[in-house]
N, C-alpha and C positions, 0 to 999 in steps of 0.2 A: 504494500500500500504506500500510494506516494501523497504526502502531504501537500494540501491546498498552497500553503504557505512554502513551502519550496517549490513550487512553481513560478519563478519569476521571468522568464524570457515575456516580459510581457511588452510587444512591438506597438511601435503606432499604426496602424491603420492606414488603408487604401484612401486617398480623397475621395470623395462624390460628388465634386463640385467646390465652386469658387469659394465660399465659405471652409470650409472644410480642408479645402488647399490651403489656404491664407492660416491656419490655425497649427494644420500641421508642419509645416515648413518653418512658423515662429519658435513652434515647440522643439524643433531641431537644433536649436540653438539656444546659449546660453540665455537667461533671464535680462533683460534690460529694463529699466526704467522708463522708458516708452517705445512702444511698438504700432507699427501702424498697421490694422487690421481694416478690412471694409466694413461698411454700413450696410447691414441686407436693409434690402430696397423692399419697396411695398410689394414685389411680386412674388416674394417668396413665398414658397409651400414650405407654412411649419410644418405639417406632418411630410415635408419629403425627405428622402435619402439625407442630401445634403446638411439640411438646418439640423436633423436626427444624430445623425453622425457627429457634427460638430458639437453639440451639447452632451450627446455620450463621452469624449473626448475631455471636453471642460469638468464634465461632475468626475471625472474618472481619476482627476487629479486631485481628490478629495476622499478617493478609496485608496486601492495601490498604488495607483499610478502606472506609471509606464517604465521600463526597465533604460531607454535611454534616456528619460525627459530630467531635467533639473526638476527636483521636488519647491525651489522654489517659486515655479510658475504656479503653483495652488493660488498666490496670492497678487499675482500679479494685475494690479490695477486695468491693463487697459484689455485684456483679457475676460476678467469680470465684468466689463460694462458691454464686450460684447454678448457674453453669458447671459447678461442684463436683461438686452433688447430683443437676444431670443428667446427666452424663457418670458418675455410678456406677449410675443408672438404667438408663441403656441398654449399660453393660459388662454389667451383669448380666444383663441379659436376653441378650445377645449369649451369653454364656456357659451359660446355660440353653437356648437354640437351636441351641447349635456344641459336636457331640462333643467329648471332649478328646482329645488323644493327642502321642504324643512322636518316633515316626518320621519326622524331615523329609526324610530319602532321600526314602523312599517313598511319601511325602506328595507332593513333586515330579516323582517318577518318572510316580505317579500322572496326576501332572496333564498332565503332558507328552507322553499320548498322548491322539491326536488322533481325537477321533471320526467314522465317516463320514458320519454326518447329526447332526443337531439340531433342536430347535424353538423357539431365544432369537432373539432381532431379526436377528444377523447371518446369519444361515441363511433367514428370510424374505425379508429382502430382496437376500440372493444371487438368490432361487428365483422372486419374487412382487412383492418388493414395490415399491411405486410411489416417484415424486419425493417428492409429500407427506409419503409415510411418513419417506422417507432424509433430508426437514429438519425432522422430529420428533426425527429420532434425533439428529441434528446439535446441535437445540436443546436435550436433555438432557441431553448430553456437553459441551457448552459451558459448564456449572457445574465440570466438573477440566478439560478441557483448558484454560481460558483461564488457569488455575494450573497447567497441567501441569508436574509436577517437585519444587512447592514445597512439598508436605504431606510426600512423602519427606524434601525435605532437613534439616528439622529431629534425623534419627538421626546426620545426619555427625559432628556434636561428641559422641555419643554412643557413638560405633565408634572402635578404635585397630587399627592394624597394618594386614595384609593387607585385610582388609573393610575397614578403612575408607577405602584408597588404592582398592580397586575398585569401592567403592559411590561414592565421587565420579568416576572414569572415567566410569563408565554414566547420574552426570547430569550431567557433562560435555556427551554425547551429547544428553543430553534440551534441555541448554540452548545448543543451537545447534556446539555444539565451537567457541566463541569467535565465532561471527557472528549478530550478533543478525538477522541478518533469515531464520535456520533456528532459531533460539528454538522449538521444537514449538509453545508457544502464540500465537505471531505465525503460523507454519503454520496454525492453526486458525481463528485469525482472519481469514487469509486466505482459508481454505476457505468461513467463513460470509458473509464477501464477495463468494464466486464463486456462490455462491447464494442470494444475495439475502435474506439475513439479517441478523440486528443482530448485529454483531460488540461489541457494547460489553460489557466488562467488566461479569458477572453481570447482563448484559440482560435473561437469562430468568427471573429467580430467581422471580417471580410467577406464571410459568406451568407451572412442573413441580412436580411432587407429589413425596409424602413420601420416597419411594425413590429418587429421584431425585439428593435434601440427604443422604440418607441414604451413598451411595455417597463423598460427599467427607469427610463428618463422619467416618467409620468414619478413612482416611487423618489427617484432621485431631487424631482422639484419642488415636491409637501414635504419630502423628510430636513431641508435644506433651509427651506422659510420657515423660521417661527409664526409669521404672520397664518402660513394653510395648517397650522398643527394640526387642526379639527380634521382636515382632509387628507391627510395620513392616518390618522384614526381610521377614519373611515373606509380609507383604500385598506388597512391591515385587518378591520373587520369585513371585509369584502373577500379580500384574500382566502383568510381561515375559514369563512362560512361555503364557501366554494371549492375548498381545495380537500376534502376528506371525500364528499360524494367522487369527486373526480377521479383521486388517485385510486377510488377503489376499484372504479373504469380502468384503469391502468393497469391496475394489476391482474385484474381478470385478462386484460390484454396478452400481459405478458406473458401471463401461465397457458394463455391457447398458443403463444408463439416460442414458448420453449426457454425462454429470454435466461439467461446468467441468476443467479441468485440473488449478486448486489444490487440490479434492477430491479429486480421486485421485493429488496429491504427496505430500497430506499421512499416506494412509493405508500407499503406496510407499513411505515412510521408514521405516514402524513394521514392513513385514514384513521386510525389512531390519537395521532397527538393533537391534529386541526381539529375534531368531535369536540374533543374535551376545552380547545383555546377559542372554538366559536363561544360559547356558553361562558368562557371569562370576559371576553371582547364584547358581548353583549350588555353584559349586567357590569361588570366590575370597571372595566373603560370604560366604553361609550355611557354607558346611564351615568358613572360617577363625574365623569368629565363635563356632561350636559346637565347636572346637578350644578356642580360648579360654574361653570359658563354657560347657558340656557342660549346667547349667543350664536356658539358655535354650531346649534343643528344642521343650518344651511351648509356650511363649510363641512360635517361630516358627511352627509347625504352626496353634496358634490363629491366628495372622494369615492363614497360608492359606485357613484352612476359613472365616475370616470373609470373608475377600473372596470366596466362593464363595457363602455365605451371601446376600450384599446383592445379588451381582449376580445369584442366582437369582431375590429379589425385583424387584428390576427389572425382569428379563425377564420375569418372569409378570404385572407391571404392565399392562405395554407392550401383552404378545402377548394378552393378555384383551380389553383395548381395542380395539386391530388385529382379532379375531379375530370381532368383534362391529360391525363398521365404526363404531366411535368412536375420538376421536384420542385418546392416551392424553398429551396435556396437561391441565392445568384451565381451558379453555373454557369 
């Protein structure tokens, strides 16, 4: 077993465009005191390749980083302001895409019934789908799990009281409950090791498209502002209440397709340990937090409906590609 953490060959990334050139070309070079980067112009697509990439890129220097990048550019002034203007780019389109509303009961309640069919990847490949496809899927989930945990925990110092003693409980859980070798992202990497996959930190980041970036980015930009706390809440109770029916999908997958063992531990943990951390993320976050701040319902409801948002696009990604027998990497 090879550790998450000694995985560091971690490269920069292919451009997608003019942004994205301009960011990684500055980051090839030592830190300066100013840097001149472009201004995206009104016609950019936040949700496209490019703007997606280059903000994966930005928050990425606030996780590992990058094996050649000076760790000083995390704070680099002219950097962040381009960070700035796209990170209010694509809130606002987020927000122009995602009803508003302020019921978070029922926004959970909602979610937390369980359909008996569907048509997103985890339902394919319960019913259909092949190996190739299950290390497609492997290799797109590999951009958060191999961080799994660590976009949430940026709201902890942002939470007091009840929620904030059980939102650390539940990644607690995520990060091993003190053994690092059940780390969920060591689980993962273990997983992609049982199938013959590059388990290297952000290995794939050249191969999955914009929806793909898009799915961490979303995590990366409520965990980052104190101001969307509520909608990290929200996105990590959306998360958990979704992620145990799922992985149970998964696992039935697995066992029709023969799949390695670490594949199916790793998915047997989350139907598991997500059961029991919807039911804290209910009552003991979200309710204690909306006790406290009454406020923030609209900001946790938006994190909901945006994770519902991204991972809708995902799935129609995916399943147009699969549906059409192309892989839905960028090959």
């Amino acid at each position: 077993m090879r550790s998450t953490s000694e995985l560091h060959a971690h490269l920069l990334p292919a451009a997608r465009g003019p942004l994205s050139d301009a960011v990684i070309t500055a980051l090839s070079s030592g830190p300066e005191d100013r840097v001149e980067l472009p201004e995206p112009d009104t016609t950019v697509d936040p949700f496209g390749h490019d703007v997606q990439l280059t903000l994966y890129i930005c928050y990425e220097l606030h996780y590992q980083g990058f094996s050649t990048v000076d760790d000083s550019w995390e704070w680099q002034p002219d950097l962040l302001r381009l960070r700035a203007q796209l990170e209010r780019l694509f809130l606002a389109e987020l927000r122009v895409r995602v009803d508003p509303g302020d019921d978070a009961v029922g926004e959970m309640d909602a979610l937390a019934i369980e359909p008996k069919t569907g048509t997103g990847p985890s339902w394919h490949l319960l019913e259909q789908g092949t190996w190739a496809q299950m290390q497609e899927y492997f290799m797109h989930r590999s951009l958060y799990h191999l961080k799994e945990a660590d976009p949430h925990a940026w709201a902890i110092p942002r939470l007091t009281g009840q929620a904030k003693a059980s939102f650390v409980a539940v990644e607690f859980d995520e990060y091993g409950g003190g053994r690092g070798d059940r780390i969920h992202a060591q689980l993962f990497a273990d997983l992609l090791d049982a199938a013959d996959l590059d388990s290297t930190y952000l290995g794939y980041i050249d191969q999955v498209p914009a929806e793909t970036l898009m799915l961490v980015n979303l995590m990366s930009l409520f965990g980052l502002h104190r101001a969307l706390r509520g909608a990290a809440v929200g996105h990590l109770a959306a998360t958990e209440i979704t992620s145990s029916p799922g992985s149970k999908r998964l696992v039935q997958a697995l066992v029709r397709l023969g799949a390695p063992a670490p594949c199916l531990q790793f998915y047997q943990e989350h139907v598991h340990a997500d059961a029991v951390h919807e039911l804290v993320l209910r009552t003991d976050v979200v309710g204690d937090l909306l006790t406290r701040e009454p406020s923030l319902a609209a900001d946790v409801v938006f994190g909901i409906r945006a994770f519902g948002f991204v991972e809708d696009r995902f799935a129609e990604h995916v399943m147009s590609a699969w549906s059409s027998g192309r892989t839905s990497l960028l090959r």
